[in-house]
Backbone as CSV, one residue per row, in Angstrom:
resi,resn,N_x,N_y,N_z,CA_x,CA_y,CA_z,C_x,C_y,C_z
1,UNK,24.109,-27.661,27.366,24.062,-26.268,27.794,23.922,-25.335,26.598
2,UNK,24.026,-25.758,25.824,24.592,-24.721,24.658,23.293,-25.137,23.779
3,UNK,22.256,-26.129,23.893,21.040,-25.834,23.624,20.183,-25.348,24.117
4,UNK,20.547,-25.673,25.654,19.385,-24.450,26.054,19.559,-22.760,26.187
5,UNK,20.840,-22.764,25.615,21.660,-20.964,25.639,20.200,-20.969,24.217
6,UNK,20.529,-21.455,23.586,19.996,-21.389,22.079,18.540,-21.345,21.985
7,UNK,17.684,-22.238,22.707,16.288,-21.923,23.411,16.132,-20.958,23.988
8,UNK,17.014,-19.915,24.350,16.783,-18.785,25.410,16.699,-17.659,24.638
9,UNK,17.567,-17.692,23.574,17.710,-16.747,22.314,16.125,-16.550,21.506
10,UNK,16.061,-17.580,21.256,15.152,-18.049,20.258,13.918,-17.683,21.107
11,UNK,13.759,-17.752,22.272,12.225,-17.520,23.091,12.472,-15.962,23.564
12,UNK,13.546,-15.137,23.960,13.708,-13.884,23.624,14.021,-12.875,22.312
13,UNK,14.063,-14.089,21.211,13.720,-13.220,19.748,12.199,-12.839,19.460
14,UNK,11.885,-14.331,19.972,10.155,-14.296,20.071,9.368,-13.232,20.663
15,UNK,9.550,-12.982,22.128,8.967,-11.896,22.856,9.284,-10.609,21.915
16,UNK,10.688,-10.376,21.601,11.136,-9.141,21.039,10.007,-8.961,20.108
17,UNK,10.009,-10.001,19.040,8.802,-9.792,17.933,7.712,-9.488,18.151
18,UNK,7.213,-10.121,19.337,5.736,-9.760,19.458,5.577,-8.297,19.955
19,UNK,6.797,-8.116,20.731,6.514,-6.990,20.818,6.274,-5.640,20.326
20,UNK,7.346,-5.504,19.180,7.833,-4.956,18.102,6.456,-5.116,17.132
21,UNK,5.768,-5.899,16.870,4.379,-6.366,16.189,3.139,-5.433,17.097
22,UNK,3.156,-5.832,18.362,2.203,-4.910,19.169,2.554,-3.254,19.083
23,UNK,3.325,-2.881,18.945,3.631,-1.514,18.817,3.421,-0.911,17.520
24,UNK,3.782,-2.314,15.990,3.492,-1.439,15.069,1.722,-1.745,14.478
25,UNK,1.478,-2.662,15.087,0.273,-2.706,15.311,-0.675,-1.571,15.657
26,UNK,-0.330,-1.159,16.969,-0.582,0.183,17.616,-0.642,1.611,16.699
27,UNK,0.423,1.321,16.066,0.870,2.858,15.193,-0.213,2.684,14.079
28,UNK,0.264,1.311,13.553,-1.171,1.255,12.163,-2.166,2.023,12.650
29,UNK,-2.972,1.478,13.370,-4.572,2.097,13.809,-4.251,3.608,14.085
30,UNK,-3.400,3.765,14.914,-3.549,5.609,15.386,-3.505,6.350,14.305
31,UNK,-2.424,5.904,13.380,-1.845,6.875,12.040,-3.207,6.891,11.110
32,UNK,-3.817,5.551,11.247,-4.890,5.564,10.181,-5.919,6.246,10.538
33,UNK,-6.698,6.128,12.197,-7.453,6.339,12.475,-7.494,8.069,13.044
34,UNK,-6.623,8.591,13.867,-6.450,9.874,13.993,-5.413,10.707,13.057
35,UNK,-4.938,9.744,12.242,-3.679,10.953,11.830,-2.246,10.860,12.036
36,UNK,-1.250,10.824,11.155,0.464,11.310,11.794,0.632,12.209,12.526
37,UNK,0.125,13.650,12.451,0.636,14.337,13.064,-0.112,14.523,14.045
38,UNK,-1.272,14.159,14.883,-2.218,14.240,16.087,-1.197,12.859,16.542
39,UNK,-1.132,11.507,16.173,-0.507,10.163,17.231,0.963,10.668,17.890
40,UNK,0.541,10.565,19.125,2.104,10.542,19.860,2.636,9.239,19.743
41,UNK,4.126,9.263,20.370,4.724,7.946,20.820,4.084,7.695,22.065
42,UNK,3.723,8.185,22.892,3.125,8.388,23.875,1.798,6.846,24.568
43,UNK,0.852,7.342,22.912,0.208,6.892,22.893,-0.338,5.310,22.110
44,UNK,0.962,5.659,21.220,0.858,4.212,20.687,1.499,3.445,21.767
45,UNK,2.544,3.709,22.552,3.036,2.450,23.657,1.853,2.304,24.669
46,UNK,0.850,3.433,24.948,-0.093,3.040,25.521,-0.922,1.985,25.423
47,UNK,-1.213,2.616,23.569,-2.106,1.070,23.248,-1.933,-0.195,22.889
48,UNK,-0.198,-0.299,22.779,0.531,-1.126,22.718,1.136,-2.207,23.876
49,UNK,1.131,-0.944,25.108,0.318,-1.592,26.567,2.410,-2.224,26.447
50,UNK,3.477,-1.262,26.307,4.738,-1.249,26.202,5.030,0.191,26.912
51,UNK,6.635,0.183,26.714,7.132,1.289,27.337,7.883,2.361,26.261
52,UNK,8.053,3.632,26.556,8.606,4.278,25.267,10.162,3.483,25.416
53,UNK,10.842,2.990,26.117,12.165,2.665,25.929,11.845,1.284,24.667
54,UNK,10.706,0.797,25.117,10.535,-0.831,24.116,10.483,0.184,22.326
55,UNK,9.647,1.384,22.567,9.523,1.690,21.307,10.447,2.269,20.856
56,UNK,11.724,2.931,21.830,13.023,3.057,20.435,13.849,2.242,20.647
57,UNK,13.845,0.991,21.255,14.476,-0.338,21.307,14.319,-0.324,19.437
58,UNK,13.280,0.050,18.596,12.698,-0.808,17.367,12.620,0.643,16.242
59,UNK,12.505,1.690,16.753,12.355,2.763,16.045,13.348,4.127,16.062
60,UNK,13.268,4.618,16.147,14.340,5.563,16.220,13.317,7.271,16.482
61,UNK,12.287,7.011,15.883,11.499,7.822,15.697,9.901,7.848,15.261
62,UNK,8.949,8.654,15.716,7.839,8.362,14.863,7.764,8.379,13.450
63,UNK,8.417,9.061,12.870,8.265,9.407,11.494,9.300,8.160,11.200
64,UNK,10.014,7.395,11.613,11.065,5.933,11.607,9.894,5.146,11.535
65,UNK,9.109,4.755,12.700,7.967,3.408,12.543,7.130,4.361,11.767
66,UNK,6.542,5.387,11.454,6.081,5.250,9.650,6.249,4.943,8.827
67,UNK,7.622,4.851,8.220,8.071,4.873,6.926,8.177,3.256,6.920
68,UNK,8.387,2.752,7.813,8.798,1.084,8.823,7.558,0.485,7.778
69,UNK,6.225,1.195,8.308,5.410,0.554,8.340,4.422,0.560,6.855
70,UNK,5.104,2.067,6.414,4.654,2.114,4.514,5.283,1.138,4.476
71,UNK,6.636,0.715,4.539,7.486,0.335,3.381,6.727,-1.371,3.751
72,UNK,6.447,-1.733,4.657,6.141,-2.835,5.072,4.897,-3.657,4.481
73,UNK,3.614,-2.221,5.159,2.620,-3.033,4.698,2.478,-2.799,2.968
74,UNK,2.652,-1.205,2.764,2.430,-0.452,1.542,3.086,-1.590,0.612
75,UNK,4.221,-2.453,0.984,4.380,-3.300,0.057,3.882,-4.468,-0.275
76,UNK,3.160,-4.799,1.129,2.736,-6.440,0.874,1.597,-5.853,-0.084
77,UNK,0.539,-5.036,-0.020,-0.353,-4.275,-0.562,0.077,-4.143,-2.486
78,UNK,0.848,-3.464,-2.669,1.241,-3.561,-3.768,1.845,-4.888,-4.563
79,UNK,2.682,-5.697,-3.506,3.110,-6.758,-3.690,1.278,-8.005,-4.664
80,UNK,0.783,-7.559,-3.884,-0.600,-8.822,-3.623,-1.238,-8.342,-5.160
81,UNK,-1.311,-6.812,-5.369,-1.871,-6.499,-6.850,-1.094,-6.656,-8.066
82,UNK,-0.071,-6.644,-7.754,0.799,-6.840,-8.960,0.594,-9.111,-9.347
83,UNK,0.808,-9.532,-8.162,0.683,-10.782,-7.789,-1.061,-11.392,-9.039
84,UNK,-1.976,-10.307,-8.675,-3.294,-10.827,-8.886,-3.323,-10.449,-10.061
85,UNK,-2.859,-9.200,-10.740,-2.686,-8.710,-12.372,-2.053,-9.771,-13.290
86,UNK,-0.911,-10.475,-12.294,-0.100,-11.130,-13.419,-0.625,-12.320,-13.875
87,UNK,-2.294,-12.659,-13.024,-2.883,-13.555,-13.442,-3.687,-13.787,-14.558
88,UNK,-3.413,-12.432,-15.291,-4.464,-12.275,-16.589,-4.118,-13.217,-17.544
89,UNK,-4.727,-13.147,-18.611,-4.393,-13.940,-19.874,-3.907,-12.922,-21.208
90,UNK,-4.181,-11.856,-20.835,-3.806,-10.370,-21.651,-3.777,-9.270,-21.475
91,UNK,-3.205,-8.364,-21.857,-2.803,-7.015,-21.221,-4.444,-6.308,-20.553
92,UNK,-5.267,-6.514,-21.387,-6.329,-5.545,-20.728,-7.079,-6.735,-19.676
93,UNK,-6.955,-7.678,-19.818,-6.803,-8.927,-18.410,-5.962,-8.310,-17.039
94,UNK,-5.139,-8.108,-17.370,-3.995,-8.180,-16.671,-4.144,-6.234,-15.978
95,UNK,-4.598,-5.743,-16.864,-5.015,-4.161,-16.632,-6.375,-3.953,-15.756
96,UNK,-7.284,-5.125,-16.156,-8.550,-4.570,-14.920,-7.993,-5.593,-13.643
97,UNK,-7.493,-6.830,-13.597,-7.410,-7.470,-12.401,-6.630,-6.502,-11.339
98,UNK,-5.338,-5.878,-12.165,-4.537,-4.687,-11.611,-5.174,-3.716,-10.619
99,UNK,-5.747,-2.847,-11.485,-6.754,-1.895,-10.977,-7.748,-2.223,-9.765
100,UNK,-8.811,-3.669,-10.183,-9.865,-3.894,-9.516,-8.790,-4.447,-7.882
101,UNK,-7.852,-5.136,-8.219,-7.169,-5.331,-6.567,-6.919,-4.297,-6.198
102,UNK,-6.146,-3.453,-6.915,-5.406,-2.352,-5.955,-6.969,-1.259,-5.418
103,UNK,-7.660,-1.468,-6.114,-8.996,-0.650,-5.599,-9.605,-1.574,-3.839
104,UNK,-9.853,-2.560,-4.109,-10.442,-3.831,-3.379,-9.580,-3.674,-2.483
105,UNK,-7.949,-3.845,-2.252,-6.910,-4.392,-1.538,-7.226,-2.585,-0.482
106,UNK,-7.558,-2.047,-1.111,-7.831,-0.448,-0.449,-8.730,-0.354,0.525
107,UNK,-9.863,-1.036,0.293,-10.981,-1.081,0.725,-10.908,-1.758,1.670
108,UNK,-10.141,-3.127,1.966,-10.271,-4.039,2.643,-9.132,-4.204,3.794
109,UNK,-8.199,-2.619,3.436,-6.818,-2.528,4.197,-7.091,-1.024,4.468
110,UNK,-8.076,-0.730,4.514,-8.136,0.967,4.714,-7.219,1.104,5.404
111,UNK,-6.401,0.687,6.849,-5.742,1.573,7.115,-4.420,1.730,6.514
112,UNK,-3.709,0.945,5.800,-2.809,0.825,4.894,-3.365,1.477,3.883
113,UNK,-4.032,1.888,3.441,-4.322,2.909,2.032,-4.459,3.933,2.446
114,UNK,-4.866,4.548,3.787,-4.364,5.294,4.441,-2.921,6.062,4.551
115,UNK,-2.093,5.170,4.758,-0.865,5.565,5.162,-0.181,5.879,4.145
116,UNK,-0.738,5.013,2.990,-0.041,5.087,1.832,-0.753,5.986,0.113
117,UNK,-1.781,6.489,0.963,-2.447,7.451,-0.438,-2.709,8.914,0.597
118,UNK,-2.931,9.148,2.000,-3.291,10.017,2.575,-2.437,10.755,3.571
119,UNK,-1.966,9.805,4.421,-1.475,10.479,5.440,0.499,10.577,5.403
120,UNK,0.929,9.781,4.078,2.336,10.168,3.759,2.368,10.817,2.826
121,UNK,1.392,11.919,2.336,1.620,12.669,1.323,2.235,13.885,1.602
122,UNK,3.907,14.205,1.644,4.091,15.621,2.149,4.565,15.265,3.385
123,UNK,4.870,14.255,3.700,5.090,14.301,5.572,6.578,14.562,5.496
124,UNK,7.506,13.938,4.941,8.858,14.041,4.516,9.519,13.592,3.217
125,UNK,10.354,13.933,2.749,11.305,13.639,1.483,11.344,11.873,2.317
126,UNK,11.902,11.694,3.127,12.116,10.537,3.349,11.269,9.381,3.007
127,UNK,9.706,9.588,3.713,8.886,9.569,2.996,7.855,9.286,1.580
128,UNK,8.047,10.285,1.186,8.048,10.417,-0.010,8.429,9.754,-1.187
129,UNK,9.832,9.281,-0.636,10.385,8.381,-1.736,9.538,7.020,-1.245
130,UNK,9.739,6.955,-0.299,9.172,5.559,-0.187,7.520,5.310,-0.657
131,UNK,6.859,6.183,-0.301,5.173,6.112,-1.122,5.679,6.378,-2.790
132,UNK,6.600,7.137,-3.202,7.006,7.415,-4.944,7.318,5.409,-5.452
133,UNK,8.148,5.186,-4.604,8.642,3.882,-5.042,7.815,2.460,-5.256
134,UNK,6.978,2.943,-4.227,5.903,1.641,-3.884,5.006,2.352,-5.203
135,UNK,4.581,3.481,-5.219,3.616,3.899,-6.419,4.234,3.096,-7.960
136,UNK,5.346,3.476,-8.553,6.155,3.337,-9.309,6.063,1.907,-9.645
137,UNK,6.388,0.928,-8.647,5.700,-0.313,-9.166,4.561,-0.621,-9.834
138,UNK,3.555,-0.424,-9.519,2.515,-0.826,-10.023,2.282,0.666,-11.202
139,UNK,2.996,1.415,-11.390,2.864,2.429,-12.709,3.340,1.581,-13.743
140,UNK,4.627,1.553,-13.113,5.654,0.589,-14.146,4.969,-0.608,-14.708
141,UNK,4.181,-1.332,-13.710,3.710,-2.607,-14.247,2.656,-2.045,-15.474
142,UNK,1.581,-1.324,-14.881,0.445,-0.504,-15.902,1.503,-0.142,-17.085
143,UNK,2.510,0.529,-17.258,3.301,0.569,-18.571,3.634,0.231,-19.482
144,UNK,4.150,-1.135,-18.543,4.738,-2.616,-19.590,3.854,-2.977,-20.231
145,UNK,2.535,-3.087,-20.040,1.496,-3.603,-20.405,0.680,-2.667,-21.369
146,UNK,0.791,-1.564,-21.354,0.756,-0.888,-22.475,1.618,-0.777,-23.695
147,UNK,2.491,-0.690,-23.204,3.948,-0.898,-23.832,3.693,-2.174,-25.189
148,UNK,3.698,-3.229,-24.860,3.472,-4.773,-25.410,2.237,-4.145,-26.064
149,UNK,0.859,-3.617,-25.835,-0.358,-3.555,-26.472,-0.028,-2.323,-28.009
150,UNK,0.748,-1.570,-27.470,0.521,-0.170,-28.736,0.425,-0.537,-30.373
151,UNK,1.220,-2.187,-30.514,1.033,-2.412,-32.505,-0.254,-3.096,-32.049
152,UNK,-0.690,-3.805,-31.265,-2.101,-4.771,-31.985,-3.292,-4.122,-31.188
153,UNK,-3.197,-3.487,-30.151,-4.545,-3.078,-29.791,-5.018,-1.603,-30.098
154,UNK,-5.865,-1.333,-30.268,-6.053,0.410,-31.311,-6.478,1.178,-30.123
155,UNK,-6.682,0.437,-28.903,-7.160,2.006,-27.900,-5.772,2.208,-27.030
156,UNK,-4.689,1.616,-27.160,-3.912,1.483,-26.976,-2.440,2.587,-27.657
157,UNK,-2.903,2.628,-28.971,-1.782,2.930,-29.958,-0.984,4.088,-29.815
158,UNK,-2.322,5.299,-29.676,-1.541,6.413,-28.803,-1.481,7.034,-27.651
159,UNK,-1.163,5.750,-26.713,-1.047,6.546,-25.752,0.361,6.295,-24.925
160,UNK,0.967,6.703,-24.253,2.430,7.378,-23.859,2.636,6.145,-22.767
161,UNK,3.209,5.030,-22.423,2.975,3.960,-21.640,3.396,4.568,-20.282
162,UNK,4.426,5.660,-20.370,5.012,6.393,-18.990,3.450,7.024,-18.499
163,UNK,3.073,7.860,-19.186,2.077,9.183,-18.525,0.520,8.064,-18.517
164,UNK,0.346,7.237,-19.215,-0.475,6.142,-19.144,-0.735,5.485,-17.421
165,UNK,0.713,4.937,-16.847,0.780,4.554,-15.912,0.421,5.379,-14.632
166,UNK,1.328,6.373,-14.798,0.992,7.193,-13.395,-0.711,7.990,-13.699
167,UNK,-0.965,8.032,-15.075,-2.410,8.445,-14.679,-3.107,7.728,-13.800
168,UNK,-3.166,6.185,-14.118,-4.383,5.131,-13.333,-3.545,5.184,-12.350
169,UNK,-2.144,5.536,-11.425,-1.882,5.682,-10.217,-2.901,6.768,-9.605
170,UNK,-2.455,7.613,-10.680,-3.515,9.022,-9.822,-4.940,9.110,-9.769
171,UNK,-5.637,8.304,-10.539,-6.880,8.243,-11.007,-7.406,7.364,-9.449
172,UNK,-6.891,6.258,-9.214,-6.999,5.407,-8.492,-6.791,5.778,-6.721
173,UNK,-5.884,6.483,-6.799,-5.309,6.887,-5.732,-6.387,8.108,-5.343
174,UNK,-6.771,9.140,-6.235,-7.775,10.363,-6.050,-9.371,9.641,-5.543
175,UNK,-9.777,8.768,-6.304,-10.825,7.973,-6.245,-11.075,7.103,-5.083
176,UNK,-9.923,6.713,-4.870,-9.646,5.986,-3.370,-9.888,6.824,-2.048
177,UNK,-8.851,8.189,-1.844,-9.013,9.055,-1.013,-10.619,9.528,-1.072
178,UNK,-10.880,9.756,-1.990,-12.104,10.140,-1.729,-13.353,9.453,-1.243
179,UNK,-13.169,7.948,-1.712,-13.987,7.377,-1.457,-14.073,7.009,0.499
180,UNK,-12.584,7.124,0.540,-12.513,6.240,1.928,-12.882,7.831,3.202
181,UNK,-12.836,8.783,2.418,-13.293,9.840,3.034,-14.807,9.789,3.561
182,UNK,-15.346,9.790,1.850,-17.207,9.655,2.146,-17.697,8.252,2.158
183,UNK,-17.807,7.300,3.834,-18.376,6.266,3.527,-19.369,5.872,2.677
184,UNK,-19.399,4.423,2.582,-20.586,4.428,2.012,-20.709,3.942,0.559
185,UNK,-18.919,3.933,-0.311,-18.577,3.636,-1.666,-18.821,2.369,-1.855
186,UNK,-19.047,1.713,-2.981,-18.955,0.500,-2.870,-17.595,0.383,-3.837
187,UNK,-16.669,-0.184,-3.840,-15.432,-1.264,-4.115,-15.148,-1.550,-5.295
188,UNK,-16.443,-2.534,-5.595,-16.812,-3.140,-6.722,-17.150,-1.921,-7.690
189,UNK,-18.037,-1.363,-7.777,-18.417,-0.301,-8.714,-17.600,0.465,-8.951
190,UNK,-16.573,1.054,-8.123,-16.072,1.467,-8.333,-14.677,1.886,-9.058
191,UNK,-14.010,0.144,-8.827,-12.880,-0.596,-9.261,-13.759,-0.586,-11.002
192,UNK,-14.910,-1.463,-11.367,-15.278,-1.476,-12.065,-15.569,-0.275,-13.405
193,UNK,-15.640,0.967,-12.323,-15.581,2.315,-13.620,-14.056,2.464,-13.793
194,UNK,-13.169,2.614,-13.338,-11.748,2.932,-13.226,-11.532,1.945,-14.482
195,UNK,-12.140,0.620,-14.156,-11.847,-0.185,-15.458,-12.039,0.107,-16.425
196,UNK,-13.330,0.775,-16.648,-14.006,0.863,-17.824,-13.233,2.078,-18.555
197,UNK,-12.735,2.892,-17.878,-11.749,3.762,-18.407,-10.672,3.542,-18.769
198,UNK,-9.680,2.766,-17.861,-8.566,2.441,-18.697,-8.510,1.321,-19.003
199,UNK,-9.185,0.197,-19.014,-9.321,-0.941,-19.554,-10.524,-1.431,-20.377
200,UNK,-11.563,-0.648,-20.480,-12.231,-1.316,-21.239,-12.558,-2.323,-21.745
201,UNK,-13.736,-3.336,-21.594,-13.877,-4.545,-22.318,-14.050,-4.105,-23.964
202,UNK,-13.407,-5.281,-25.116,-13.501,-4.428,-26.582,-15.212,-5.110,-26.905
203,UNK,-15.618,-4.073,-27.607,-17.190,-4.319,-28.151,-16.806,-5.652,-29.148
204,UNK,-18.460,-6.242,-28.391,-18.346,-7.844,-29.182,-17.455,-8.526,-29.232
């Protein structure tokens, strides 16, 4: 008896999940595709094909499954570039792989670069910290790596590893919004100039 109590759990954790998955599923696309402040709750349980009671069973609020869903995807996202940077063999290795994912990982997750370069900018302090924090990683990482370069590499020497970092946040992040604004960018080229600016291949 007391295994099948335990099968019953386990196949109503399951449903819970999927459900909870279909709803933030739902929110991804609306937030990305129309906007935070145009998506109702309304309408994501619509397309979620749930009830608003299932959606604060899991949320508390819309601006709750936002931040849910920065902190979620915005991290696997950041998680995956930091992951692909650390595959370099040297700092300016390790500085374009950085860049060229987090450009690529943009492109290929628009609506997560969305949520997390466009539509949580300003929405709340709450917010806020959470797109500051997820940013901050991958600044921090761009830092360290300047940091280690300033005695042996010369394009390196003066420059500030703090204000270094959050530039190619902002550089990247401006370049991104814009691009995902005017279709039509390509990825590659583009990841590729960002490089050429703060990473540079050295002549010969």
């Amino acid at each position: 008896m007391v295994g099948a109590a335990h099968v019953g759990v386990q196949r109503r954790d399951v449903r819970q999940e999927r459900r909870r998955g279909r709803i933030a599923d739902a929110a991804l696309h609306l937030f990305a595709t129309r906007g935070y402040n145009v998506t109702s709750v309304d309408e994501i349980v619509a397309r979620a094909k749930t009830s608003k009671s299932g959606f604060y069973e899991f949320f508390s609020s819309k601006e709750d499954c936002f931040r849910e869903l920065l902190t979620q995807e915005g991290g696997a996202l950041i998680r995956e570039v930091l992951d692909d940077a650390a595959t370099g063999h040297n700092h300016r290795e390790r500085l374009r792989l950085g860049i060229s994912r987090f450009v690529r990982s943009c492109f290929e997750r628009s609506s997560v670069a969305r949520l997390l370069i466009v539509e949580s900018v300003g929405l709340s302090a709450a917010v806020d910290q959470v797109r500051h924090e997820l940013e901050s990683r991958f600044a921090d990482a761009v830092a360290e790596e300047v940091r280690h370069a300033l005695i042996h590499d010369p394009f390196y020497a003066d420059k500030d590893p703090q204000v270094f970092g959050r530039a190619v946040v902002g550089a990247v992040n401006d370049a991104v919004t814009y691009f995902l604004t005017h279709p039509g960018a390509d990825a590659e080229s583009l990841a590729e100039s960002l490089c050429g600016i703060f990473a540079p291949v050295p002549a010969g």
